[in-house]
PDB file with one MODEL, atoms N, CA, C and O in Angstrom:
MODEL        1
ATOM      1  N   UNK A   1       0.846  -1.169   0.000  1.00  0.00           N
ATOM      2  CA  UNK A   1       0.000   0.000   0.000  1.00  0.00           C
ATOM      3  C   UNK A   1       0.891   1.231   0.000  1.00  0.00           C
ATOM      4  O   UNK A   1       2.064   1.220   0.374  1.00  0.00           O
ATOM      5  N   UNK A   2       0.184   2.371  -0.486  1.00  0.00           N
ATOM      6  CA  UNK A   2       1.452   3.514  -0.859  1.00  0.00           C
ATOM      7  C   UNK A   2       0.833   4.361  -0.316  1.00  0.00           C
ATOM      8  O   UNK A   2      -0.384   4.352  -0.500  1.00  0.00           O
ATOM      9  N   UNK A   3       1.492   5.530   0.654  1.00  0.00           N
ATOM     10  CA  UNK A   3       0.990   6.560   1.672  1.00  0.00           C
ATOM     11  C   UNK A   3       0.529   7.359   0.491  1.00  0.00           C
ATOM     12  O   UNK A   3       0.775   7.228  -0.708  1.00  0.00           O
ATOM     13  N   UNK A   4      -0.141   8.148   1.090  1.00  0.00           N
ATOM     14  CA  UNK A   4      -0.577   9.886   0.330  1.00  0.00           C
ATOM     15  C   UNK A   4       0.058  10.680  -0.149  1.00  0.00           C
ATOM     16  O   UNK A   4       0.488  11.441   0.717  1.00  0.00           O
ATOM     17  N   UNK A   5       0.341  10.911  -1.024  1.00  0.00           N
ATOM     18  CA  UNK A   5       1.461  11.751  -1.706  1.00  0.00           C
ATOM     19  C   UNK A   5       1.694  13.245  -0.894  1.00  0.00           C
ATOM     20  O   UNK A   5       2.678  13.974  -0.773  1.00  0.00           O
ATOM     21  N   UNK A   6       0.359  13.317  -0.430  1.00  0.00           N
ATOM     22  CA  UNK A   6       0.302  14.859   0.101  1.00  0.00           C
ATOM     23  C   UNK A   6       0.965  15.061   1.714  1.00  0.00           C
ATOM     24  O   UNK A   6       1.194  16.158   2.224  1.00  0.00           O
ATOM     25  N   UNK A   7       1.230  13.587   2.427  1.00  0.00           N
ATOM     26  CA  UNK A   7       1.497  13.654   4.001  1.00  0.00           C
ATOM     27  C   UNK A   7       2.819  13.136   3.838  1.00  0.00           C
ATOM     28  O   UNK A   7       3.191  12.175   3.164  1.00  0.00           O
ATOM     29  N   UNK A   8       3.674  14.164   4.783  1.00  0.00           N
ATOM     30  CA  UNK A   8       4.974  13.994   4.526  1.00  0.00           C
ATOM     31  C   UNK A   8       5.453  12.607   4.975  1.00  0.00           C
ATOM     32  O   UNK A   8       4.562  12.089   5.648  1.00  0.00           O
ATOM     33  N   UNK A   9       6.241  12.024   4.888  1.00  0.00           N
ATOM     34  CA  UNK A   9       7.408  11.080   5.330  1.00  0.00           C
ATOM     35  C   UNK A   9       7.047  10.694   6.883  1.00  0.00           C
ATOM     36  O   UNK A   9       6.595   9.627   7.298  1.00  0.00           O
ATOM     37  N   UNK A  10       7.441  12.098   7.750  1.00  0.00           N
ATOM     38  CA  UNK A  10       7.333  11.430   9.201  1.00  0.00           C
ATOM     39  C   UNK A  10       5.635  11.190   9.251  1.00  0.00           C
ATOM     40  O   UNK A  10       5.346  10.000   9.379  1.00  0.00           O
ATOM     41  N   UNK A  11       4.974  11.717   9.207  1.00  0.00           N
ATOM     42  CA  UNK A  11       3.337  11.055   9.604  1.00  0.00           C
ATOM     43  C   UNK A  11       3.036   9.543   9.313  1.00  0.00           C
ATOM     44  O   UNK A  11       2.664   8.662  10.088  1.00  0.00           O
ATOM     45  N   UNK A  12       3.422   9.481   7.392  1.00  0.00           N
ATOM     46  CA  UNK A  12       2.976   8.159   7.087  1.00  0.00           C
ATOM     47  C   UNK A  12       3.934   7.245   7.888  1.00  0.00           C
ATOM     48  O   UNK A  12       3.290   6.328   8.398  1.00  0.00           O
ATOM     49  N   UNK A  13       5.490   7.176   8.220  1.00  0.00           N
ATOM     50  CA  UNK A  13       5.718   6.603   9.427  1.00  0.00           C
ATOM     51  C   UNK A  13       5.000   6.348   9.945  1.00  0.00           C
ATOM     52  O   UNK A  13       4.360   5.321   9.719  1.00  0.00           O
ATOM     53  N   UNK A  14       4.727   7.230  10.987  1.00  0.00           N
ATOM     54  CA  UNK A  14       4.147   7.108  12.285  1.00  0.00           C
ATOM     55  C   UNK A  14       2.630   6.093  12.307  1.00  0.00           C
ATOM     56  O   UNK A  14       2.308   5.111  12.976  1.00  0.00           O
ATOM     57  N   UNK A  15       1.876   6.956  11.133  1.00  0.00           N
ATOM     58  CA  UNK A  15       0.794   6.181  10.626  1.00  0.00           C
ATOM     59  C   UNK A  15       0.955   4.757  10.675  1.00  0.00           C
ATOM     60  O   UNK A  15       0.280   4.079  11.450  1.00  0.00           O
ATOM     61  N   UNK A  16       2.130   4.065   9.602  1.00  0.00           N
ATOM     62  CA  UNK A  16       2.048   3.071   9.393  1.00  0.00           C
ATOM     63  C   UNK A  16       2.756   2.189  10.765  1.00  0.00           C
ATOM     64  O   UNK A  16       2.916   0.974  10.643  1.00  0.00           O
ATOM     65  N   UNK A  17       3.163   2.904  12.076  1.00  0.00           N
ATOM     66  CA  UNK A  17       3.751   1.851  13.030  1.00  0.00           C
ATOM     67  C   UNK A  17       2.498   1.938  13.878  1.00  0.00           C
ATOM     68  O   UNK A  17       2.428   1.227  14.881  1.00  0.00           O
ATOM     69  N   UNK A  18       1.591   2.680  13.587  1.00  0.00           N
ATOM     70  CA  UNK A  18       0.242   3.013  15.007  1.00  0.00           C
ATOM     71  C   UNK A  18      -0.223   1.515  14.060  1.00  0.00           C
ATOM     72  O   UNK A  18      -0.123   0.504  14.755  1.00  0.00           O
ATOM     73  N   UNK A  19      -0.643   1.285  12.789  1.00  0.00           N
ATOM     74  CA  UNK A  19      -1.718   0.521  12.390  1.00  0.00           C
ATOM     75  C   UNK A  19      -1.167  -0.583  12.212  1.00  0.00           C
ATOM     76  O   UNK A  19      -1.841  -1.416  11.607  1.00  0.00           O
ATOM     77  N   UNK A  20       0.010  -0.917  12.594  1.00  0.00           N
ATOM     78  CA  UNK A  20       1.019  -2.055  12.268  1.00  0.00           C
ATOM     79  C   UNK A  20       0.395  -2.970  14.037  1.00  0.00           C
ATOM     80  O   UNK A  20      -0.163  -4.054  14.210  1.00  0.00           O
ATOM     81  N   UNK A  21       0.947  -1.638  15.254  1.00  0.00           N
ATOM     82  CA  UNK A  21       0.252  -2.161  16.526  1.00  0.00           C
ATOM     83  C   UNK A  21      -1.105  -2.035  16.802  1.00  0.00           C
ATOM     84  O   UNK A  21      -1.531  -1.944  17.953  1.00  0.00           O
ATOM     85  N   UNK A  22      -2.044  -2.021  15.477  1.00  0.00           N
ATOM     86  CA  UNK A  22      -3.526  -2.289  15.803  1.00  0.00           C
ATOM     87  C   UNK A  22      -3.963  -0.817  16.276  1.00  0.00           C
ATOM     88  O   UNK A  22      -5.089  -0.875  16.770  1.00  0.00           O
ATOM     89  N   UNK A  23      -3.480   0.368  16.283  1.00  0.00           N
ATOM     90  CA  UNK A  23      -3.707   1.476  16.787  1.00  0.00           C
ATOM     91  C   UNK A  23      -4.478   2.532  15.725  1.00  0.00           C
ATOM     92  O   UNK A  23      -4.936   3.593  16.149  1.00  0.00           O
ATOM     93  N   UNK A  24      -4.549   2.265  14.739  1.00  0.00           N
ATOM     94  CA  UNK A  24      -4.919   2.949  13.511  1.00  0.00           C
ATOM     95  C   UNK A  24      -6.552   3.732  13.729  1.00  0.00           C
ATOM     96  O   UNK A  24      -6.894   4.868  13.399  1.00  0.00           O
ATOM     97  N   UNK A  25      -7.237   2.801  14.308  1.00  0.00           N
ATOM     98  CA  UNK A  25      -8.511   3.396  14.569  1.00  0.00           C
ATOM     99  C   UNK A  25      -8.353   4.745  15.833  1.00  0.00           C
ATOM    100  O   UNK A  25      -8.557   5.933  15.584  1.00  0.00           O
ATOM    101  N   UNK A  26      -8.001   4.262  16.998  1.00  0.00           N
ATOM    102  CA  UNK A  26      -8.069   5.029  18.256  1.00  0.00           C
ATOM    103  C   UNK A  26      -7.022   6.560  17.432  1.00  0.00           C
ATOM    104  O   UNK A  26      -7.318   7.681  17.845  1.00  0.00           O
ATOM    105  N   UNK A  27      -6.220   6.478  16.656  1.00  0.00           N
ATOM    106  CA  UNK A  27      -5.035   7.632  16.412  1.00  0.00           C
ATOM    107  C   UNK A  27      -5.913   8.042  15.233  1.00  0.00           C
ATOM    108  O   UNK A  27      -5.688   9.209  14.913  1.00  0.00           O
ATOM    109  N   UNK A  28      -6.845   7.442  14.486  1.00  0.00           N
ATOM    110  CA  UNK A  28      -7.781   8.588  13.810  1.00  0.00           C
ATOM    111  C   UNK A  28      -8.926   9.188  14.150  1.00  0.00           C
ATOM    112  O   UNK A  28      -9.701   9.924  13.539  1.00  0.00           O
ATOM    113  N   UNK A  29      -8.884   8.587  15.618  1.00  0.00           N
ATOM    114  CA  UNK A  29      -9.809   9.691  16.494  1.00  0.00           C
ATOM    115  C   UNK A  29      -9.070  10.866  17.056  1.00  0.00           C
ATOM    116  O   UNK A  29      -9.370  12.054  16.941  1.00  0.00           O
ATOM    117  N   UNK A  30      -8.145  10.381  17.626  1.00  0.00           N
ATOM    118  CA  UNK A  30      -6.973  11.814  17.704  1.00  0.00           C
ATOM    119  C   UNK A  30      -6.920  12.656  16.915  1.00  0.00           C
ATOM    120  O   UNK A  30      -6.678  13.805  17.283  1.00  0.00           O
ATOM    121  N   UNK A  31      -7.154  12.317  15.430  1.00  0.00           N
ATOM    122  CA  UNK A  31      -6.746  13.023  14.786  1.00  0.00           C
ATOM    123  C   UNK A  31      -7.675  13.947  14.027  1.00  0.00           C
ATOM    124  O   UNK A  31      -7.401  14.715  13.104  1.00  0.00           O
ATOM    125  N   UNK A  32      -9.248  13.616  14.829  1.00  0.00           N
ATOM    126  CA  UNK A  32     -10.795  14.599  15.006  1.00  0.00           C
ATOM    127  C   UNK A  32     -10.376  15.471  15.895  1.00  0.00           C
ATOM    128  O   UNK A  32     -10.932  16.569  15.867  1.00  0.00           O
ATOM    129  N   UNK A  33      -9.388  15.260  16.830  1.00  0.00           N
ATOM    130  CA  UNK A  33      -9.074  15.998  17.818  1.00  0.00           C
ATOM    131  C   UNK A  33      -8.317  17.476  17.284  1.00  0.00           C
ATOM    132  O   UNK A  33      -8.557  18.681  17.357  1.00  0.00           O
ATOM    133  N   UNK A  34      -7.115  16.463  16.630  1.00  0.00           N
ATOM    134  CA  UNK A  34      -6.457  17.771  16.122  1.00  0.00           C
ATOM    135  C   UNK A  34      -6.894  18.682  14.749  1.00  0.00           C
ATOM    136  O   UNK A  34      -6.110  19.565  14.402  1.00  0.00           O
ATOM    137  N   UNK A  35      -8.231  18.456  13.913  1.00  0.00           N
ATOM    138  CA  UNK A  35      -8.927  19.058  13.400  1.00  0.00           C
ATOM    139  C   UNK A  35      -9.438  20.605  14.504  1.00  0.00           C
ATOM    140  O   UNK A  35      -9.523  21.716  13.980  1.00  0.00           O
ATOM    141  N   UNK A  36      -9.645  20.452  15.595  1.00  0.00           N
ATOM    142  CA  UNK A  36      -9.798  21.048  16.499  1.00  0.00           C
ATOM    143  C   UNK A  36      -8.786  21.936  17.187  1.00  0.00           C
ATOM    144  O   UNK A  36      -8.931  23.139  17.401  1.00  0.00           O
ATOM    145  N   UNK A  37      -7.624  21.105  17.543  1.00  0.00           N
ATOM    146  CA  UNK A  37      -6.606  22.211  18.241  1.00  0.00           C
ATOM    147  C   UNK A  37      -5.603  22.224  17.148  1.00  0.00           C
ATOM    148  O   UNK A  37      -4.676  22.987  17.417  1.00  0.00           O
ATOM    149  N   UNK A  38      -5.447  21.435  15.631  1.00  0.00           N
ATOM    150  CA  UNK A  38      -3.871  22.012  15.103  1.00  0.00           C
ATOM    151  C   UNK A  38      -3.317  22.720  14.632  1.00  0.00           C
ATOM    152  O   UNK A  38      -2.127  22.728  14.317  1.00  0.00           O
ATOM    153  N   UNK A  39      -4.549  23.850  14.434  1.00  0.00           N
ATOM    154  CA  UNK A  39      -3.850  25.216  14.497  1.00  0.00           C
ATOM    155  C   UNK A  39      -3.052  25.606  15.659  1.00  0.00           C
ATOM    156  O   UNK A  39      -2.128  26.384  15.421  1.00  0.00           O
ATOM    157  N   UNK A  40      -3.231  25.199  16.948  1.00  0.00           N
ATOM    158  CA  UNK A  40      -2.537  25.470  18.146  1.00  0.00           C
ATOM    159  C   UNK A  40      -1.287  24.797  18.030  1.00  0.00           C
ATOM    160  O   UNK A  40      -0.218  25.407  18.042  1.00  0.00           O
ATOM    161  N   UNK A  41      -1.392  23.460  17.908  1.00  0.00           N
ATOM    162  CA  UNK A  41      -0.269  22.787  17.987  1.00  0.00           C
ATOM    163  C   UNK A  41       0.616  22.873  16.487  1.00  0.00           C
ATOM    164  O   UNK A  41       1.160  21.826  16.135  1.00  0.00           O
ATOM    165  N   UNK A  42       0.720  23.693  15.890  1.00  0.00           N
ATOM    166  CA  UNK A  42       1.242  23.795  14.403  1.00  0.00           C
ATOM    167  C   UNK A  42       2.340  24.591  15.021  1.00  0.00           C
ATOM    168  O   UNK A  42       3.561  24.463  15.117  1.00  0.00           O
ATOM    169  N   UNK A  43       1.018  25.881  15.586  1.00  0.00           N
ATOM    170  CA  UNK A  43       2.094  27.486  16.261  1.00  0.00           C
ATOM    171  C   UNK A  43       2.931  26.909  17.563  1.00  0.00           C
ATOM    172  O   UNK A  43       3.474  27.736  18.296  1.00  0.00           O
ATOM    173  N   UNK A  44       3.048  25.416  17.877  1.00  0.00           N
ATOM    174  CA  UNK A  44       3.574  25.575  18.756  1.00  0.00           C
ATOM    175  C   UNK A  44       5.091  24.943  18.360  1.00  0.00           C
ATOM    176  O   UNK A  44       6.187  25.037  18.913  1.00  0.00           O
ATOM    177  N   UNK A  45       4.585  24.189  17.019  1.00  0.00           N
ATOM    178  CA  UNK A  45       5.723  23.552  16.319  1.00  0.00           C
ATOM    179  C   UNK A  45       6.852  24.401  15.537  1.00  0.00           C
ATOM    180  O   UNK A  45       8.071  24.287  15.409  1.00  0.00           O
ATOM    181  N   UNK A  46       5.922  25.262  15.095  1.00  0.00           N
ATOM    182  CA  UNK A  46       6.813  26.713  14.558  1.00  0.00           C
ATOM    183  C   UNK A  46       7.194  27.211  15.368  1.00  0.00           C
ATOM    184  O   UNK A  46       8.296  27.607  14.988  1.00  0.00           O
ATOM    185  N   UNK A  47       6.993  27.622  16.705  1.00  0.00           N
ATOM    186  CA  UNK A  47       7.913  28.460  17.473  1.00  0.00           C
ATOM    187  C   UNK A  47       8.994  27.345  18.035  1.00  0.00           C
ATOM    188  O   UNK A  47      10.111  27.555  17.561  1.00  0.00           O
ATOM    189  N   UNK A  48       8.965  26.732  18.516  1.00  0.00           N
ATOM    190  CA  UNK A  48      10.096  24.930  18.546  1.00  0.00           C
ATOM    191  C   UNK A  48      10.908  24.965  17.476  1.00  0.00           C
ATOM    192  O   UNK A  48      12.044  24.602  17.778  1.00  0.00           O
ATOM    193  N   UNK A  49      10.779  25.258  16.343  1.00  0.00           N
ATOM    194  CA  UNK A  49      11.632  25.341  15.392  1.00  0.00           C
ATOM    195  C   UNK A  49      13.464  25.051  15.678  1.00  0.00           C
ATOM    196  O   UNK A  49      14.275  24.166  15.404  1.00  0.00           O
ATOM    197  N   UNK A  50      13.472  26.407  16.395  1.00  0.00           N
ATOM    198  CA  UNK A  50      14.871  26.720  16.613  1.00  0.00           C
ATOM    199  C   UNK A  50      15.640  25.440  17.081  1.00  0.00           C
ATOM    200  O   UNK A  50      16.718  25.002  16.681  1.00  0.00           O
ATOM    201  N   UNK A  51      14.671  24.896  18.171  1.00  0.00           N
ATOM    202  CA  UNK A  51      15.356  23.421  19.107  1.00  0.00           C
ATOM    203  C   UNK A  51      15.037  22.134  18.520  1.00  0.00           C
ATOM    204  O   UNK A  51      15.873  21.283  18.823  1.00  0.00           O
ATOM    205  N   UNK A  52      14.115  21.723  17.792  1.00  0.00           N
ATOM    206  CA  UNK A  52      14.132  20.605  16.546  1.00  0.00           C
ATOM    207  C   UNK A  52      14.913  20.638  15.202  1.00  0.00           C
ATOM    208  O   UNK A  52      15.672  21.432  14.646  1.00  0.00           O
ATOM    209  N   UNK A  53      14.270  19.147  14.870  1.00  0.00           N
ATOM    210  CA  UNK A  53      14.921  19.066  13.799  1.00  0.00           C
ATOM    211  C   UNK A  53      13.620  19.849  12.220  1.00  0.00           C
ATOM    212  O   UNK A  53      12.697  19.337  11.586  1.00  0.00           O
ATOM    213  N   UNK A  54      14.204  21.098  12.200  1.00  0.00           N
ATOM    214  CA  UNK A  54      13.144  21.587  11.498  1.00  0.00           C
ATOM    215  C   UNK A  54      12.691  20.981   9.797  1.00  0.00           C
ATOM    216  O   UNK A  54      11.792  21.357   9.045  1.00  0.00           O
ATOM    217  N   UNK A  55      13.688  19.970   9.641  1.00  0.00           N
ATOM    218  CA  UNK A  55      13.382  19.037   8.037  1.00  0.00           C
ATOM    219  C   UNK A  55      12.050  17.868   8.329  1.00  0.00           C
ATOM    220  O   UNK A  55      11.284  17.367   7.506  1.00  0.00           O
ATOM    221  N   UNK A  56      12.121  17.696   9.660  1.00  0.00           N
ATOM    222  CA  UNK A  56      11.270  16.365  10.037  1.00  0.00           C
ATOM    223  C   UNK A  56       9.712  16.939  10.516  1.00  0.00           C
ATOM    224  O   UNK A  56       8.685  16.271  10.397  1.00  0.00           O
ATOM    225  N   UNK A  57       9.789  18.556  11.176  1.00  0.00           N
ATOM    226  CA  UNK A  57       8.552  18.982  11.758  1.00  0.00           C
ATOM    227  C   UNK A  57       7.871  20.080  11.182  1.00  0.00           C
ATOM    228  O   UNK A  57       6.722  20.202  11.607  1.00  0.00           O
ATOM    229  N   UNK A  58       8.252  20.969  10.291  1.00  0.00           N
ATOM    230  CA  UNK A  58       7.771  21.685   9.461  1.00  0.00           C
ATOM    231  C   UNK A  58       6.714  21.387   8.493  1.00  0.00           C
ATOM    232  O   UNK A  58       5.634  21.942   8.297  1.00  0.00           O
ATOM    233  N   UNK A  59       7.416  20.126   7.791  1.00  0.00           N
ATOM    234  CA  UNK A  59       6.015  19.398   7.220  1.00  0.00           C
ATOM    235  C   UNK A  59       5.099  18.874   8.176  1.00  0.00           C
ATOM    236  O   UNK A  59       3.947  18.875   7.743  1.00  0.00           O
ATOM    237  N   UNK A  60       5.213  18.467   9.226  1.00  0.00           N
ATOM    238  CA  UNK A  60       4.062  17.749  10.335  1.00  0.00           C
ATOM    239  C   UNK A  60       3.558  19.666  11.102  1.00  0.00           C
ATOM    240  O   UNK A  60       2.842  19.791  12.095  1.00  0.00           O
ATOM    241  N   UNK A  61       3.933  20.417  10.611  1.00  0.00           N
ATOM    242  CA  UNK A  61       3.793  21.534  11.474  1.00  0.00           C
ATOM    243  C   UNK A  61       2.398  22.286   9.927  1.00  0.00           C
ATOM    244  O   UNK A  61       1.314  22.849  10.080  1.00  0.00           O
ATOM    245  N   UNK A  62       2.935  22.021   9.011  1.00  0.00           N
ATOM    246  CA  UNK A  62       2.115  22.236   8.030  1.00  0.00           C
ATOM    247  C   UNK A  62       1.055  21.402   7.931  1.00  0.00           C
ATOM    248  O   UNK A  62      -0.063  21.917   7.922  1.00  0.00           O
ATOM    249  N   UNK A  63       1.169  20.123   7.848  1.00  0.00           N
ATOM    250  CA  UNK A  63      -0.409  19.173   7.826  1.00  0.00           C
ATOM    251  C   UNK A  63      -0.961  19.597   9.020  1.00  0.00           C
ATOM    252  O   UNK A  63      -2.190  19.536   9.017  1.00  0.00           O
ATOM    253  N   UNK A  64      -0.319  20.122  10.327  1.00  0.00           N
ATOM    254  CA  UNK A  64      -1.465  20.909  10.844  1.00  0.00           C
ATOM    255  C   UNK A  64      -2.809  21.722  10.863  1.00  0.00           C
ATOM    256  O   UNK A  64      -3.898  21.843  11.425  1.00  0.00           O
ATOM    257  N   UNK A  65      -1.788  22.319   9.619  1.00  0.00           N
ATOM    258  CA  UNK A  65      -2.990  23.412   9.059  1.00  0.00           C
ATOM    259  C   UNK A  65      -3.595  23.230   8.514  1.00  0.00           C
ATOM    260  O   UNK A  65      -4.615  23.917   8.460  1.00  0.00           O
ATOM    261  N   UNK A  66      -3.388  22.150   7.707  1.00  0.00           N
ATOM    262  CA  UNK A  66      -4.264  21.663   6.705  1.00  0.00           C
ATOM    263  C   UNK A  66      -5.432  20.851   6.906  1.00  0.00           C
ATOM    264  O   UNK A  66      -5.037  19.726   7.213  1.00  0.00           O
ATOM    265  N   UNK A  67      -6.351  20.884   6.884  1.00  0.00           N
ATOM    266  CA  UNK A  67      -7.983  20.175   7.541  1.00  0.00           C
ATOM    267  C   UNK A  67      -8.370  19.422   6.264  1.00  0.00           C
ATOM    268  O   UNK A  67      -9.528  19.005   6.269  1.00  0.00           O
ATOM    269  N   UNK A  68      -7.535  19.123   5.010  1.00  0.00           N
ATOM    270  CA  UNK A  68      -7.811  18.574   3.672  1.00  0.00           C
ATOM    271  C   UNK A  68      -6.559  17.253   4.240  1.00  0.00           C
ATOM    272  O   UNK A  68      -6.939  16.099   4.432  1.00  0.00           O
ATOM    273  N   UNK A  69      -5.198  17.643   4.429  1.00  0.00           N
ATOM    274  CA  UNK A  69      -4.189  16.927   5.407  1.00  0.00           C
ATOM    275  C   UNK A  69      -4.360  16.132   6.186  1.00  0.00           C
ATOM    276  O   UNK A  69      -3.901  14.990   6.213  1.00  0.00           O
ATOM    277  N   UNK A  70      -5.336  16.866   7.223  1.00  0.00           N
ATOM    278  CA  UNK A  70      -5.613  16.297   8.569  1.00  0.00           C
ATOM    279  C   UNK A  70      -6.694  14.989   8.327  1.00  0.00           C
ATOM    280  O   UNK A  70      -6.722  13.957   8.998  1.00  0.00           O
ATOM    281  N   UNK A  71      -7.663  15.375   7.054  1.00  0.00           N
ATOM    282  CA  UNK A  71      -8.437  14.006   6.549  1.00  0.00           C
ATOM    283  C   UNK A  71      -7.810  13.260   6.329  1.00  0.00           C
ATOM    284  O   UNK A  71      -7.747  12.322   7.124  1.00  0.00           O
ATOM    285  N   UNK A  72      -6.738  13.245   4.753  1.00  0.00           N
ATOM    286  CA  UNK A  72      -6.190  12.294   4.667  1.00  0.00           C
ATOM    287  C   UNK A  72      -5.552  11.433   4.917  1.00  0.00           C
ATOM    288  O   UNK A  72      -5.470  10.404   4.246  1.00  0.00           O
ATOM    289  N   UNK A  73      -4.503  11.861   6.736  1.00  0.00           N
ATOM    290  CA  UNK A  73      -4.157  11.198   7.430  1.00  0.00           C
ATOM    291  C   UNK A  73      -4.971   9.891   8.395  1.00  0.00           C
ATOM    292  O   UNK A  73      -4.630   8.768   8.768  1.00  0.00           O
ATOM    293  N   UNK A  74      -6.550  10.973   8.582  1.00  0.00           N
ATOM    294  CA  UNK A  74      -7.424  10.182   9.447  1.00  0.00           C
ATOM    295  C   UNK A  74      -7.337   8.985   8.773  1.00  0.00           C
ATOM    296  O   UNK A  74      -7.199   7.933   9.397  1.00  0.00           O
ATOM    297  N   UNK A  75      -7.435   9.039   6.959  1.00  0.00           N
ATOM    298  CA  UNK A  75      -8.277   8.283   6.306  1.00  0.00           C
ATOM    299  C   UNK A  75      -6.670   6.657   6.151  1.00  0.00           C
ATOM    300  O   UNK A  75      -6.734   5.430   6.231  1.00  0.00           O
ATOM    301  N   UNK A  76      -5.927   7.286   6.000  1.00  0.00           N
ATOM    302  CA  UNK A  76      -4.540   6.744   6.029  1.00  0.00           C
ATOM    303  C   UNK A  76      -4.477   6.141   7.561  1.00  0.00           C
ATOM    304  O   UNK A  76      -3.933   5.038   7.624  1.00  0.00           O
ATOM    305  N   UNK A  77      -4.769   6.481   8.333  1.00  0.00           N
ATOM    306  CA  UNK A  77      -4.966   5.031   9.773  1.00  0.00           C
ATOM    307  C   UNK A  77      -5.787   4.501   9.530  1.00  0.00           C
ATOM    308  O   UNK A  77      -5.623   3.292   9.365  1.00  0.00           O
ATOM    309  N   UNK A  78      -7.328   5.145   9.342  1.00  0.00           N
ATOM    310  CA  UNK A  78      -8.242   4.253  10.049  1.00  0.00           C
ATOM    311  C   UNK A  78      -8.325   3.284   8.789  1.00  0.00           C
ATOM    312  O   UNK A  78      -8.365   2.107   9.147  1.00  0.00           O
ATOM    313  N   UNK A  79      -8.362   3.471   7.346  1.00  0.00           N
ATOM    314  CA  UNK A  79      -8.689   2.658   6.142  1.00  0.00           C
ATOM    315  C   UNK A  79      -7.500   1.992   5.938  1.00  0.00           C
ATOM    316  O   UNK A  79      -7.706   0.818   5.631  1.00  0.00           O
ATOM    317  N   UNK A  80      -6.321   2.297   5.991  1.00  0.00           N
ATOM    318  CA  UNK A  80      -5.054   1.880   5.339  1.00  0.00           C
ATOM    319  C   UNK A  80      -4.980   2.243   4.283  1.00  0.00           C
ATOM    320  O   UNK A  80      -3.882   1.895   3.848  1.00  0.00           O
ATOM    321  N   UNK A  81      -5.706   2.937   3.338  1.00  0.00           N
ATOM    322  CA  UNK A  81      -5.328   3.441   1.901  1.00  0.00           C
ATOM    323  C   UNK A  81      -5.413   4.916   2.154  1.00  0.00           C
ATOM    324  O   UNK A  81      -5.782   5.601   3.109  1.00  0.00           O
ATOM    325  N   UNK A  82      -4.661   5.304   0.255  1.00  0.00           N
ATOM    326  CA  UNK A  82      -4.183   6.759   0.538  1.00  0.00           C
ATOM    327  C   UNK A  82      -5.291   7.183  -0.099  1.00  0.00           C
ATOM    328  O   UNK A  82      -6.054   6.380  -0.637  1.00  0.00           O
ATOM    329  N   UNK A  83      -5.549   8.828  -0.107  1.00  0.00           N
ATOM    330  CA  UNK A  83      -6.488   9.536  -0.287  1.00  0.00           C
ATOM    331  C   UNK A  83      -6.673   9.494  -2.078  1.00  0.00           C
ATOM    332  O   UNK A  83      -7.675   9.393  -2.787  1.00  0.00           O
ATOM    333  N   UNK A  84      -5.094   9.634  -2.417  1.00  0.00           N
ATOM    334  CA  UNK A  84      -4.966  10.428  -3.634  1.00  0.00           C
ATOM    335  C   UNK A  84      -4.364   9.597  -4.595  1.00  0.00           C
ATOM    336  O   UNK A  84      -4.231   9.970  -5.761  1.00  0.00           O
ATOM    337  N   UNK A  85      -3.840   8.049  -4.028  1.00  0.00           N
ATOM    338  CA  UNK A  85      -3.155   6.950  -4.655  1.00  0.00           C
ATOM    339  C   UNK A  85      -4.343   6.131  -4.866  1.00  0.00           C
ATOM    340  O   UNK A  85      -5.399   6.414  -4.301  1.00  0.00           O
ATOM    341  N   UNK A  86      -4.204   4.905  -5.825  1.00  0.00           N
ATOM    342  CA  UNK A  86      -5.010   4.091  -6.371  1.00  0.00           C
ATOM    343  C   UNK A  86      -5.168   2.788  -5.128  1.00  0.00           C
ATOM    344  O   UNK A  86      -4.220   2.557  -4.378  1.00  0.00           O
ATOM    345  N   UNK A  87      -6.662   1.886  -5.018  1.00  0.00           N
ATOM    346  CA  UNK A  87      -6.398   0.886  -4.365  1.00  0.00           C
ATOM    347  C   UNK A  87      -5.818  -0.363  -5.503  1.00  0.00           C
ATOM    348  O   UNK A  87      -6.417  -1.438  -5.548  1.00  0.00           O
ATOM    349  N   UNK A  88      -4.838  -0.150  -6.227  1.00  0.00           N
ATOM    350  CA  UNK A  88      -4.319  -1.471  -7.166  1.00  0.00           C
ATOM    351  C   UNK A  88      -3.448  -1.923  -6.319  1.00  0.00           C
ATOM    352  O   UNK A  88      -2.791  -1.144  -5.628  1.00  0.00           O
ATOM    353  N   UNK A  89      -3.264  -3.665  -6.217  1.00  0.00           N
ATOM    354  CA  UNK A  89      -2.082  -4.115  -5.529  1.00  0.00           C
ATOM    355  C   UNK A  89      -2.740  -4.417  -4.300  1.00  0.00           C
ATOM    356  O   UNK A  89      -2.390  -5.510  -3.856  1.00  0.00           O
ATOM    357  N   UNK A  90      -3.736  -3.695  -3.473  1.00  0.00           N
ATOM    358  CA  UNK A  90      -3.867  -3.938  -2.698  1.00  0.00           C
ATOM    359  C   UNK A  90      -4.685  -6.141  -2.351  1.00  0.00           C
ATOM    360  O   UNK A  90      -4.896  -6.549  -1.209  1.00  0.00           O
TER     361      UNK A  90
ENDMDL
END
């Protein structure tokens, strides 16, 4: 299966080790959550900047903002397929 073209590198990681330990459902409820606060937690990733690694969180600081992002991730745990990739192969 092939992540979303649109969610960077570290998410679909992360994505794919939550749904690997059966976690995929409960972390796309989280992620109704952060439809809600990730504008907060974006600005909190941008000001962190200076003390991270800003290649790995900038893009996760950007799908913040994004509520088109923030779907396709939901949809990338809870389904296992990508938003914008084909289900072939599967």
């Amino acid at each position: 299966m092939e992540p979303d073209a649109n969610l960077p590198a570290t998410l679909t990681r992360l994505a794919d080790h939550l749904r690997a330990h059966g976690l995929g459902d409960i972390a796309g409820s989280a992620v109704d959550l952060l439809q809600v606060w990730g504008f907060v937690g974006s600005q909190i990733l941008w000001m962190a900047m200076p003390l991270i690694d800003r290649a790995t969180f900038a893009p996760v600081a950007a799908t913040l903002e994004d509520p088109d992002a923030l779907a396709a991730l939901r949809t990338y745990l809870v389904e296992g397929a990508s938003v914008t990739g084909s289900a072939e192969g599967e």
